[in-house]
TIRO-2110 file (N, C-alpha, C; in Angstrom, 1 decimal):
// TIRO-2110
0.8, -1.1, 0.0, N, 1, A
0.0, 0.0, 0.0, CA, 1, A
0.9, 1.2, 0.0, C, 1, A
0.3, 1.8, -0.6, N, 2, A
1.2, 3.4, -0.8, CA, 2, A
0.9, 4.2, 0.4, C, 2, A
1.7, 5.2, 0.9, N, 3, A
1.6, 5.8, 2.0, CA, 3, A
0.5, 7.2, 1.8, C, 3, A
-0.1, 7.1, 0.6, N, 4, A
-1.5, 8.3, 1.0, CA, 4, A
-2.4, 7.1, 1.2, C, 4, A
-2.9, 5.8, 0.6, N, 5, A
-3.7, 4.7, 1.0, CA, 5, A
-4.0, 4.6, 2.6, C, 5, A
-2.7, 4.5, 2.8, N, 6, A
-2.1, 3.9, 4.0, CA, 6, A
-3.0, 5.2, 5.6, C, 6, A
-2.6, 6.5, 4.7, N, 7, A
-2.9, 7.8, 5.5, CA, 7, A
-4.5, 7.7, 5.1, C, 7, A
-5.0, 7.7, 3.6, N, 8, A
-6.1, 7.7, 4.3, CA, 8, A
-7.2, 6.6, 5.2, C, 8, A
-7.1, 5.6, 4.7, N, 9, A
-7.3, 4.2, 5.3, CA, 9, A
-7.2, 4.8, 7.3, C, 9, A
-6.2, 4.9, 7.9, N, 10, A
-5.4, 5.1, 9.1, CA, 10, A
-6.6, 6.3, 9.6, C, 10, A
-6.7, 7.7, 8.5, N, 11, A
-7.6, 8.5, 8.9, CA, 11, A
-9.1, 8.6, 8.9, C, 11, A
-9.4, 7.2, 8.2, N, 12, A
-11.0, 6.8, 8.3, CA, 12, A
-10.7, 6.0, 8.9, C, 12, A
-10.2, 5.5, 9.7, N, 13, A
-10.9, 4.6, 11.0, CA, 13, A
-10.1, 5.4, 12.4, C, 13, A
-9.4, 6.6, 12.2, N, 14, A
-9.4, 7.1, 13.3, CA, 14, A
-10.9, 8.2, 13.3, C, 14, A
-11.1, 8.6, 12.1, N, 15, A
-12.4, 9.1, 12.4, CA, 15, A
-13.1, 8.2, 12.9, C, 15, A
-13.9, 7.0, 12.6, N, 16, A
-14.7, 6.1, 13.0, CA, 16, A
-14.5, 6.3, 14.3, C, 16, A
-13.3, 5.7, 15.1, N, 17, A
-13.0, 5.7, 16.1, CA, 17, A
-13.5, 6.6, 17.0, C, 17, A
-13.2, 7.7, 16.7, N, 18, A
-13.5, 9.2, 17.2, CA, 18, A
-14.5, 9.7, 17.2, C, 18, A
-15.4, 9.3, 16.5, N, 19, A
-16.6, 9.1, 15.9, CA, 19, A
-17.6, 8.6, 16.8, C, 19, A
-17.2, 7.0, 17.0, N, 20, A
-17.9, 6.5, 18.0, CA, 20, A
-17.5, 6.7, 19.5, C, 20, A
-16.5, 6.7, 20.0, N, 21, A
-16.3, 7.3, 21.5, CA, 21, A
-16.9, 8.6, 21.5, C, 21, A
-17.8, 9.9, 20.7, N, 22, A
-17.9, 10.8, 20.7, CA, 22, A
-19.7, 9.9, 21.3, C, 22, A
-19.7, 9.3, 20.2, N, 23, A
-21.3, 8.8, 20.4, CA, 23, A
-21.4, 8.7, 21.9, C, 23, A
-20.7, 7.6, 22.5, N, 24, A
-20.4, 6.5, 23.5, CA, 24, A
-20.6, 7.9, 24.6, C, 24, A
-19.5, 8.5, 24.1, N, 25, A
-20.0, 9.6, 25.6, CA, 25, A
-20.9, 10.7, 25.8, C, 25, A
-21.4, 10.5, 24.5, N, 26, A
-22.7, 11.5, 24.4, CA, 26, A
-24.0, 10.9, 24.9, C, 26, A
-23.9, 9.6, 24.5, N, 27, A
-24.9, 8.7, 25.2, CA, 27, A
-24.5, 8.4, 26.6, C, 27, A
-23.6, 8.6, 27.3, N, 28, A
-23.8, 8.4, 28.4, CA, 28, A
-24.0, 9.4, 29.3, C, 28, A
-23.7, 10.6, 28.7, N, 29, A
-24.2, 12.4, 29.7, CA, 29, A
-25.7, 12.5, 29.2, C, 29, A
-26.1, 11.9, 27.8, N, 30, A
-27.6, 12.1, 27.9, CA, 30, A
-28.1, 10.9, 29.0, C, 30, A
-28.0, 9.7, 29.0, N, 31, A
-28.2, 8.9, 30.4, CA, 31, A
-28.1, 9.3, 31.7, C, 31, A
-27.1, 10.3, 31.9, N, 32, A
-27.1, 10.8, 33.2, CA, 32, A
-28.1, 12.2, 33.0, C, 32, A
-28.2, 13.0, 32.1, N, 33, A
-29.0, 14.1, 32.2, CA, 33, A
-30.3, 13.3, 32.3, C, 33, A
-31.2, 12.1, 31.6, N, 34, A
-32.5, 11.2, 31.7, CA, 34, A
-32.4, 11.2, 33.2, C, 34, A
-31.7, 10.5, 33.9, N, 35, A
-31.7, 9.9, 35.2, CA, 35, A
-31.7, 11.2, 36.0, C, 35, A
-31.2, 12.1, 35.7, N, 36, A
-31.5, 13.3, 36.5, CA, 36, A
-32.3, 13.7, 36.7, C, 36, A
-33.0, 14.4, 34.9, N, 37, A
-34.4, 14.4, 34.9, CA, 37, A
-35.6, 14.1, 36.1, C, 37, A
-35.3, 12.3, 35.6, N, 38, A
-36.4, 11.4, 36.0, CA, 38, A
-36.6, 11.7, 37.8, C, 38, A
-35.0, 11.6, 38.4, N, 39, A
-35.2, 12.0, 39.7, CA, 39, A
-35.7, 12.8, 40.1, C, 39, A
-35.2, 14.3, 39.4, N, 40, A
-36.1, 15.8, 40.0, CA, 40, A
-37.6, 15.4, 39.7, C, 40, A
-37.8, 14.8, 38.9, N, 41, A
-39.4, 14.9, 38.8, CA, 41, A
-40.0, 13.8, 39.7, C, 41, A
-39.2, 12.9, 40.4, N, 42, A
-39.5, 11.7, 41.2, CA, 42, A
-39.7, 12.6, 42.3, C, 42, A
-38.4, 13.4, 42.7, N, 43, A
-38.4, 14.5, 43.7, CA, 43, A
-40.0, 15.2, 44.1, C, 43, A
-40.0, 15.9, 42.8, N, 44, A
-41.1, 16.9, 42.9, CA, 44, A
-42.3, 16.0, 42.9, C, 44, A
-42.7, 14.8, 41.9, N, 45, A
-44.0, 14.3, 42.7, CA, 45, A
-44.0, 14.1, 44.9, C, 45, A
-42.6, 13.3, 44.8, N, 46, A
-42.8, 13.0, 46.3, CA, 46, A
-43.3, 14.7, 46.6, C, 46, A
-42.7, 15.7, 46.6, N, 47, A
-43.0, 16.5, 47.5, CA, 47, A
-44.2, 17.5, 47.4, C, 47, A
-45.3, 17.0, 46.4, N, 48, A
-46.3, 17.0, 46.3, CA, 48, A
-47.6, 16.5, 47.2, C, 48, A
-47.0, 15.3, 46.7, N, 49, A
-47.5, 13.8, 47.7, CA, 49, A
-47.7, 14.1, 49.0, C, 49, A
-46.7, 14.7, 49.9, N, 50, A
-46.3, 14.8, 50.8, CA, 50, A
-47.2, 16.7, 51.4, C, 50, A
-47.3, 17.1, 50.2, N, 51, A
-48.0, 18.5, 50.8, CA, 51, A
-49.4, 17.7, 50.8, C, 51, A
-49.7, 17.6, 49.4, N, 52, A
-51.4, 16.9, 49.8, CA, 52, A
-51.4, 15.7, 51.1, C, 52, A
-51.0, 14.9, 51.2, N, 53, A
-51.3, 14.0, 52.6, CA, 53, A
-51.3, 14.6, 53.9, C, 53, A
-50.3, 15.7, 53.9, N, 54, A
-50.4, 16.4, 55.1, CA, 54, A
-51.8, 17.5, 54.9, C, 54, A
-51.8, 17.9, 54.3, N, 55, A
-53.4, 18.5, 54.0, CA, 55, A
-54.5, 17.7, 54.5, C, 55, A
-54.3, 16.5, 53.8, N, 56, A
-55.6, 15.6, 54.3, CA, 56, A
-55.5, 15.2, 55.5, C, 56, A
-54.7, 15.0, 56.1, N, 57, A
-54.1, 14.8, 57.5, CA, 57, A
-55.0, 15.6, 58.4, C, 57, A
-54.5, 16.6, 58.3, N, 58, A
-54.8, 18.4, 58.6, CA, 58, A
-56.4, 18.1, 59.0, C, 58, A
-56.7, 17.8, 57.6, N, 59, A
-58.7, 18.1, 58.0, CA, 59, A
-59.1, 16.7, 58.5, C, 59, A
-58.8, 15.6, 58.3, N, 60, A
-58.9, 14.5, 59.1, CA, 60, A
-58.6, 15.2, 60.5, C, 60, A
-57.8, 15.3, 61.0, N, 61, A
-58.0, 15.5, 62.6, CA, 61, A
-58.9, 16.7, 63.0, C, 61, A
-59.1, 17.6, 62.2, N, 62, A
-60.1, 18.9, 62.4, CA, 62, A
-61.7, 18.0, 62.6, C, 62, A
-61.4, 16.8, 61.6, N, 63, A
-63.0, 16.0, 61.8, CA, 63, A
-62.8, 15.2, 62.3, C, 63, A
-62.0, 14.7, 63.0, N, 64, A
-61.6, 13.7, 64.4, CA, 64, A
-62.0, 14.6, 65.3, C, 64, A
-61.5, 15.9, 65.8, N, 65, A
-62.4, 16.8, 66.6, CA, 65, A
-63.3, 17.2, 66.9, C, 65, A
-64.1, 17.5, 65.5, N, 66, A
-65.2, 17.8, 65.6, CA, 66, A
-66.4, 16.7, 65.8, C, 66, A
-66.1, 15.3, 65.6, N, 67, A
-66.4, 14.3, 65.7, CA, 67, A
-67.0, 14.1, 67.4, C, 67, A
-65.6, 14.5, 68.2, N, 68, A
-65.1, 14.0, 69.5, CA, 68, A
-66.2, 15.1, 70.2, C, 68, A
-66.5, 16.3, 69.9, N, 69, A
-67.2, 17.6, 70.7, CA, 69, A
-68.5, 17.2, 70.4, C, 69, A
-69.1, 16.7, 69.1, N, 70, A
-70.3, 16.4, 68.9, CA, 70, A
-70.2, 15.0, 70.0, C, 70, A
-69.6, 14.3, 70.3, N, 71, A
-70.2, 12.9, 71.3, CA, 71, A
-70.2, 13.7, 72.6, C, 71, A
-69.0, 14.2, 72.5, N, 72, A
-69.1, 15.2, 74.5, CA, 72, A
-71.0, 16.0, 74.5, C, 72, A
-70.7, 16.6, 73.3, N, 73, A
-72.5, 17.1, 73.5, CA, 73, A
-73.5, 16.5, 73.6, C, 73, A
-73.5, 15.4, 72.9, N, 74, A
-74.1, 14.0, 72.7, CA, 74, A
-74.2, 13.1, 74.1, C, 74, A
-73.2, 13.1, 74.8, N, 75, A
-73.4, 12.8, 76.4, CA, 75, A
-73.7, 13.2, 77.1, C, 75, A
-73.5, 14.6, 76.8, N, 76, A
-74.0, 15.8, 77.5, CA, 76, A
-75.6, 15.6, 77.7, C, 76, A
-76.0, 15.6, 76.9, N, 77, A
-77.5, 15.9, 76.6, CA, 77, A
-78.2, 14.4, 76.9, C, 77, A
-77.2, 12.9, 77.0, N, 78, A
-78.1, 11.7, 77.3, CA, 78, A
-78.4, 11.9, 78.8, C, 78, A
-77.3, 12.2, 79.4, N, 79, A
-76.8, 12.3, 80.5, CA, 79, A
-77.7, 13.3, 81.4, C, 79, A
-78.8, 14.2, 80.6, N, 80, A
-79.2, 15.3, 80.9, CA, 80, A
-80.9, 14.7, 80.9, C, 80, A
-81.1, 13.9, 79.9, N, 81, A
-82.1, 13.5, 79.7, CA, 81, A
-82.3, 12.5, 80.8, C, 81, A
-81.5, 11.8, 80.9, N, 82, A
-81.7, 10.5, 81.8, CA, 82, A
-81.9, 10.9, 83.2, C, 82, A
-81.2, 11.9, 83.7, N, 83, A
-81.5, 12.7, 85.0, CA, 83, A
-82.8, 13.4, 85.6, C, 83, A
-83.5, 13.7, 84.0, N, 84, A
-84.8, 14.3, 83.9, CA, 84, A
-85.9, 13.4, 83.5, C, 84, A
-85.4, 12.1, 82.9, N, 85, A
-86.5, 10.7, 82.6, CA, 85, A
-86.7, 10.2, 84.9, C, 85, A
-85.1, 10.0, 84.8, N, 86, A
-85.7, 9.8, 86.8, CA, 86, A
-85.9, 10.6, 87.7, C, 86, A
-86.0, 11.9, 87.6, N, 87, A
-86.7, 13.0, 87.9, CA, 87, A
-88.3, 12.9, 87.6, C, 87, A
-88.7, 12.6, 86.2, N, 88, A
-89.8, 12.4, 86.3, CA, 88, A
-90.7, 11.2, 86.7, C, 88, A
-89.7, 10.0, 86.9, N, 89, A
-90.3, 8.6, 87.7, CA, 89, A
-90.5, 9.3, 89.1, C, 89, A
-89.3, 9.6, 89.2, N, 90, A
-89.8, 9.8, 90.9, CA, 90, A
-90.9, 10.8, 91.3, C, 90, A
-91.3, 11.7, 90.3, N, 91, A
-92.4, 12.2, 90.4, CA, 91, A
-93.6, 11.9, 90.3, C, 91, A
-93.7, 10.9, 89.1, N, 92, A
-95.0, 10.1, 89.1, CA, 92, A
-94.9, 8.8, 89.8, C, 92, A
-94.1, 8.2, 90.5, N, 93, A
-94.1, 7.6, 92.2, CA, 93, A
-94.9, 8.8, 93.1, C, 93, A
-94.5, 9.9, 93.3, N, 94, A
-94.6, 10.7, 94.1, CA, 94, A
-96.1, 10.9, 93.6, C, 94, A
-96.4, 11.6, 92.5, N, 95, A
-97.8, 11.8, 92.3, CA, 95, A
-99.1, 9.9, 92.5, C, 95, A
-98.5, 9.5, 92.4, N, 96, A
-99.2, 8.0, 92.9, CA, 96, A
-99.4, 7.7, 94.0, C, 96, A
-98.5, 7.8, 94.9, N, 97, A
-98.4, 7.9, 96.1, CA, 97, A
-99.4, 9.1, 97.2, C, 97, A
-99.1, 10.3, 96.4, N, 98, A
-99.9, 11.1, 96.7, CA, 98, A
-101.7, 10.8, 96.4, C, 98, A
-101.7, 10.9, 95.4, N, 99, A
-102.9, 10.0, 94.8, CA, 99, A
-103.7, 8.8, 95.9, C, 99, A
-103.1, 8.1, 95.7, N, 100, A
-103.6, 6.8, 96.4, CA, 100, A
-103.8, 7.1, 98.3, C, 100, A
-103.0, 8.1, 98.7, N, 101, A
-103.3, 9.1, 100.1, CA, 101, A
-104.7, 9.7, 100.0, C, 101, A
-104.3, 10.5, 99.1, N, 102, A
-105.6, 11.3, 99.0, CA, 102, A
-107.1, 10.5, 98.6, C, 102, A
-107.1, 9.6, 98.3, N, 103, A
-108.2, 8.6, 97.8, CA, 103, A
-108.5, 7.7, 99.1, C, 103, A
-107.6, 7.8, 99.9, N, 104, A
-107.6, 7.1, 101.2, CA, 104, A
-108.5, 7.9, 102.1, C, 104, A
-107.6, 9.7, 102.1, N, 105, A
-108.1, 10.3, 103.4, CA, 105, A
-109.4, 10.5, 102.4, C, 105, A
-109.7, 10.9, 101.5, N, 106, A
-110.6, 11.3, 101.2, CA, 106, A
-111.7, 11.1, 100.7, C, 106, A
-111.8, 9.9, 101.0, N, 107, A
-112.9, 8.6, 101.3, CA, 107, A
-113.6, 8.9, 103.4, C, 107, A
-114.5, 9.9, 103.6, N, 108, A
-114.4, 9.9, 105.0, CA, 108, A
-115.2, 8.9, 105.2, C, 108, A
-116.1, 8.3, 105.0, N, 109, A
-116.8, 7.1, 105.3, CA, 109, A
-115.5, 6.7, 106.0, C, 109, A
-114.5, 6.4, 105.4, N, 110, A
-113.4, 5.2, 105.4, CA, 110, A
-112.6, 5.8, 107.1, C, 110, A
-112.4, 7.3, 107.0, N, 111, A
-112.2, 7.9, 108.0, CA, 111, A
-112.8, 7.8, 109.5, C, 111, A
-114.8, 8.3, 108.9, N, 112, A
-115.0, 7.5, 109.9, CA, 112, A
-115.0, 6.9, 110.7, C, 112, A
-115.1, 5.8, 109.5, N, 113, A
-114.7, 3.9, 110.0, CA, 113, A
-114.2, 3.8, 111.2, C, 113, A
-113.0, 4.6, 110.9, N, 114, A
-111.6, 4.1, 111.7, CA, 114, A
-111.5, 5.1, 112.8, C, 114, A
-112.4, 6.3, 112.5, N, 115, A
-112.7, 6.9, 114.1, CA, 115, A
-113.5, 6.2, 115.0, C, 115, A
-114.8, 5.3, 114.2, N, 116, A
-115.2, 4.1, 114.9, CA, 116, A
-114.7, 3.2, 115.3, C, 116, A
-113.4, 2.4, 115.0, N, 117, A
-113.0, 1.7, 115.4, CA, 117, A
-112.0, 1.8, 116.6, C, 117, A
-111.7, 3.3, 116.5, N, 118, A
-110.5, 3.2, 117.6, CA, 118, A
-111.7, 3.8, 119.4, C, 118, A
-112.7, 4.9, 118.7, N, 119, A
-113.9, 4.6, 120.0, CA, 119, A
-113.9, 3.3, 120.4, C, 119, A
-114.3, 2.2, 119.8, N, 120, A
-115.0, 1.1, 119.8, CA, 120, A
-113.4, 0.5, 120.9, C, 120, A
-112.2, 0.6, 120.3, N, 121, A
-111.4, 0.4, 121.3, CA, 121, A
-110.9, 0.8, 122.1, C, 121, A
-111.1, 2.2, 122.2, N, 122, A
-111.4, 2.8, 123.9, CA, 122, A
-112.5, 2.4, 124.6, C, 122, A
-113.6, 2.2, 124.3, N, 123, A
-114.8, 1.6, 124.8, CA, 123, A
-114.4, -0.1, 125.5, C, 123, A
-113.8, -0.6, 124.4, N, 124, A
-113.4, -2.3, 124.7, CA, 124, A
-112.6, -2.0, 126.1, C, 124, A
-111.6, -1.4, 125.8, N, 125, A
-110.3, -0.8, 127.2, CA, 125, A
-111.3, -0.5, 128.6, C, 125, A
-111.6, 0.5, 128.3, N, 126, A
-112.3, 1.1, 129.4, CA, 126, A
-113.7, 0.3, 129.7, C, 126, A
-114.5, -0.4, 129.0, N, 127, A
-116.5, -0.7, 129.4, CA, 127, A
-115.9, -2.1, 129.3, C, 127, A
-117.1, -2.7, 129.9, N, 128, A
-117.5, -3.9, 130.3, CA, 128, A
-117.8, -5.2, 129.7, C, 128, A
-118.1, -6.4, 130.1, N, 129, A
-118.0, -7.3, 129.3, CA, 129, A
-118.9, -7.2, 128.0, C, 129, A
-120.4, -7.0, 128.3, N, 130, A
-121.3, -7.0, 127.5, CA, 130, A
-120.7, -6.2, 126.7, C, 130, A
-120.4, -4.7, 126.7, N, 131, A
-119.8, -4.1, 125.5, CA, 131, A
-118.9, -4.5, 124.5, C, 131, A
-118.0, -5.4, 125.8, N, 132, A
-117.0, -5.7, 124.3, CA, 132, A
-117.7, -7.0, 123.1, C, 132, A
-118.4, -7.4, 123.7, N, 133, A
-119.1, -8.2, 122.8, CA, 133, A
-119.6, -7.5, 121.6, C, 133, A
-120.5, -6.2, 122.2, N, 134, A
-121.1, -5.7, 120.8, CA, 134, A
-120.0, -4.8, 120.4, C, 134, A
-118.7, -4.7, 120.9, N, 135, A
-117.9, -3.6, 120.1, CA, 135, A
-116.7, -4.5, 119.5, C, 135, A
-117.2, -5.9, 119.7, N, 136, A
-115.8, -6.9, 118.7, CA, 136, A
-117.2, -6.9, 117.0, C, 136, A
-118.2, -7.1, 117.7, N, 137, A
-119.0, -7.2, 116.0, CA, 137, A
-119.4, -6.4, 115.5, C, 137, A
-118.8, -4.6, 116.1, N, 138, A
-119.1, -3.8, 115.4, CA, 138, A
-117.6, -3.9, 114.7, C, 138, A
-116.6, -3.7, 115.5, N, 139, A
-115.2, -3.5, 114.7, CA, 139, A
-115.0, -5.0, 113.9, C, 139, A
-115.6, -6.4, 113.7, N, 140, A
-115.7, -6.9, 113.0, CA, 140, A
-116.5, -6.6, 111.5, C, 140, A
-117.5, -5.8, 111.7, N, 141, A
-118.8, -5.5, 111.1, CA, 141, A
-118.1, -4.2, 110.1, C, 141, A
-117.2, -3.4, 110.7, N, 142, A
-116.3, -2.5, 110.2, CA, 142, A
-114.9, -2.7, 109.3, C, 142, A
-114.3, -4.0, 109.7, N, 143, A
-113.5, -4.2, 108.8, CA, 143, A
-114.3, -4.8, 107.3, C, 143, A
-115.1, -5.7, 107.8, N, 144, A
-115.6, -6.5, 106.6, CA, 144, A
-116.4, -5.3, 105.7, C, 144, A
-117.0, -4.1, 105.8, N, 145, A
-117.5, -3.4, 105.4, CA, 145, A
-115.9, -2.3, 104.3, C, 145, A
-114.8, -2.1, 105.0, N, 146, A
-113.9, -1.6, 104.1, CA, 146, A
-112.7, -3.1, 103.2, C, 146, A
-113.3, -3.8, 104.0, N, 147, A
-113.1, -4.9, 102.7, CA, 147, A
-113.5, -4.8, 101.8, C, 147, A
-114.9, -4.9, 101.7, N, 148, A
-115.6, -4.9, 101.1, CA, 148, A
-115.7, -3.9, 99.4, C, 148, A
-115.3, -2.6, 101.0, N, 149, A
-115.0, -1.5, 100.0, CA, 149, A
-114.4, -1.2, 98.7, C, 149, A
-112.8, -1.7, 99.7, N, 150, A
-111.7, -1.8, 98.8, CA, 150, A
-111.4, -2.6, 97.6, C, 150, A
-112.6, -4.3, 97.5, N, 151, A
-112.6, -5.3, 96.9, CA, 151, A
-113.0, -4.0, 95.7, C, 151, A
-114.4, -3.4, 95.9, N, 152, A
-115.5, -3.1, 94.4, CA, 152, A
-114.3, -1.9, 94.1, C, 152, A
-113.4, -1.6, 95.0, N, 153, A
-112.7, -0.2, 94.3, CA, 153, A
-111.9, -0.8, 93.3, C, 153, A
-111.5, -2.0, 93.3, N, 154, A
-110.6, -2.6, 92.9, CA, 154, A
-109.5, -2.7, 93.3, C, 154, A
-109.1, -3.1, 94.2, N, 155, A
-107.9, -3.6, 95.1, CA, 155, A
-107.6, -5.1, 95.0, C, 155, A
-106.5, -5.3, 95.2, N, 156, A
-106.1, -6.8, 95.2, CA, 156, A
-106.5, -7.3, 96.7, C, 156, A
-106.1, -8.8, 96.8, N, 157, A
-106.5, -9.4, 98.3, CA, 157, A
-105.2, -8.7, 99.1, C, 157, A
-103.9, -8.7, 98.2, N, 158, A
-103.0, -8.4, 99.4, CA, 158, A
-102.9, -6.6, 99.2, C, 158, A
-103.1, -6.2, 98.2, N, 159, A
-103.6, -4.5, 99.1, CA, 159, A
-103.8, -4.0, 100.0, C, 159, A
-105.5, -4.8, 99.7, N, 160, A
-106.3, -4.4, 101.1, CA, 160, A
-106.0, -5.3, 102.3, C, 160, A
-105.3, -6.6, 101.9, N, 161, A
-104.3, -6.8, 103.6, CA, 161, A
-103.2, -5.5, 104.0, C, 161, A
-102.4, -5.2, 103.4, N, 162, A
-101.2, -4.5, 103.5, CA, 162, A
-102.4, -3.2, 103.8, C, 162, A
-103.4, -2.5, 103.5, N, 163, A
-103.9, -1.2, 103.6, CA, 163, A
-104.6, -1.4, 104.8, C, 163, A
-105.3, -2.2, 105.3, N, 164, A
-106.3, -2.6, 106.9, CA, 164, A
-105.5, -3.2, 107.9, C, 164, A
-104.1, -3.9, 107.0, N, 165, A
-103.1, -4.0, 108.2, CA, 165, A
-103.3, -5.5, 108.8, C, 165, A
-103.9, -6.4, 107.8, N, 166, A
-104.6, -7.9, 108.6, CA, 166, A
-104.2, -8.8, 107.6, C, 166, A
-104.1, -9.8, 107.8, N, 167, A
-103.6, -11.1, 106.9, CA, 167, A
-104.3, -11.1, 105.6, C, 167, A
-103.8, -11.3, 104.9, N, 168, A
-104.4, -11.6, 103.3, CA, 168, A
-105.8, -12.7, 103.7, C, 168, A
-105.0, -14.3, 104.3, N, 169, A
-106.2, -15.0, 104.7, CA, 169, A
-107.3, -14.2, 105.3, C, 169, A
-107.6, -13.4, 105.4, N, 170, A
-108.9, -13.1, 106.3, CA, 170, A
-109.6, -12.3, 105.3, C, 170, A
-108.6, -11.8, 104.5, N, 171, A
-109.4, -10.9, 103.9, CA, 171, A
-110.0, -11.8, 102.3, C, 171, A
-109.3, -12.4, 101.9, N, 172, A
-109.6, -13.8, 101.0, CA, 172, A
-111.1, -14.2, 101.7, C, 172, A
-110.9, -14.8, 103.0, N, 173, A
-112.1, -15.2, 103.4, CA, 173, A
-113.3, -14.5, 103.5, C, 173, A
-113.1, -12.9, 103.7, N, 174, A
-114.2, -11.9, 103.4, CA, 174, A
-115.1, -11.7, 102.1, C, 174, A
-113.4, -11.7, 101.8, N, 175, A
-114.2, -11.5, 99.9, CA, 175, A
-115.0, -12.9, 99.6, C, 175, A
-114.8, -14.1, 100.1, N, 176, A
-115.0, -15.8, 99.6, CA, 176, A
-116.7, -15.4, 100.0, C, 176, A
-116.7, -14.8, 101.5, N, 177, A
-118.0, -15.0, 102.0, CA, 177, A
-119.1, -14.0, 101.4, C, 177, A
-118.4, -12.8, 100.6, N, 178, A
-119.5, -12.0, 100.0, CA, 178, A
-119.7, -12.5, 99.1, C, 178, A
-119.0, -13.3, 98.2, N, 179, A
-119.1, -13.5, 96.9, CA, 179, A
-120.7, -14.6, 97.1, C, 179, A
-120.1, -15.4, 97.9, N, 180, A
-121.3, -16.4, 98.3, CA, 180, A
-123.1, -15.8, 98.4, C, 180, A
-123.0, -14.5, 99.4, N, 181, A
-123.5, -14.5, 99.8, CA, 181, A
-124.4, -13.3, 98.6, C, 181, A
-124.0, -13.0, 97.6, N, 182, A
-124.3, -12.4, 96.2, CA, 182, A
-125.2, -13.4, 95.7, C, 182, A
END
């Protein structure tokens, strides 16, 4: 080969050469400029990401609070009601009770009665035998008559035991003997 062959031959493939290491490192600063890229913008989503979640965060606990103050109110107010539901039992105990007094005192027959009966046992105390005979079948004659009473008012047998103060049996037996005698 002649020496211009030789030179140019030598100077196309040091071009080539030069040529391709130019490529080689061009493609490897555009690889690192890509990867750069890709990061900042990996970057900038995360710190997006990271402002919105903390936002959501933010109002999540604003409605975790406001959550928490509506139940305090919410106890508040059961807690208020329930004090005012046994406020009003105990009142209508109270008004029943009163009730059922005043149906008592204010029944005077019934009052009578029982001013008769306690004469009848000052009389027993103090008078004589014959008396107490007619003052056991008047105060007998007295109970069976608010037996009686209390049966048509509608009372139970053990009411009107627990209200005259005398065994249920007796009073069972009063009511057995009127019913009979009907």
């Amino acid at each position: 080969m002649d020496p211009i062959t030789l030179f140019v031959v030598a100077g196309t493939i040091a071009t080539v050469t030069f040529s391709w290491a130019n490529f080689l490192i061009n493609a490897k600063s555009k690889k690192e400029e890509d990867l750069d890229e890709a990061e900042q913008r990996i970057l900038e989503l995360m710190g997006r990401f990271k402002y919105v979640s903390n936002l959501r965060l933010e109002m999540l606990d604003k409605k975790i609070e406001e959550v928490k103050r509506v139940i305090r109110e919410a106890n508040e107010v059961y807690s208020t009601l329930t004090v005012k539901i046994t406020d009003l039992m105990r009142l209508k105990e109270n008004f029943i009770n009163v009730e059922e007094e005043l149906m008592d005192t204010s029944d005077f027959s019934g009052k009578k009665k029982a001013l008769e009966v306690q004469k009848v046992d000052k009389e027993i105390v103090e008078g004589s035998d014959e008396s107490r005979d007619e003052n056991d079948n008047i105060i007998e004659t007295n109970i069976e008559k608010r037996i009686l009473s209390l049966y048509d008012e509608g009372y139970t047998d053990v009411e009107i035991a627990k209200k005259l103060g005398i065994g249920v049996g007796e009073v069972q037996l009063m009511i057995g003997l009127f019913r009979r005698g009907r």
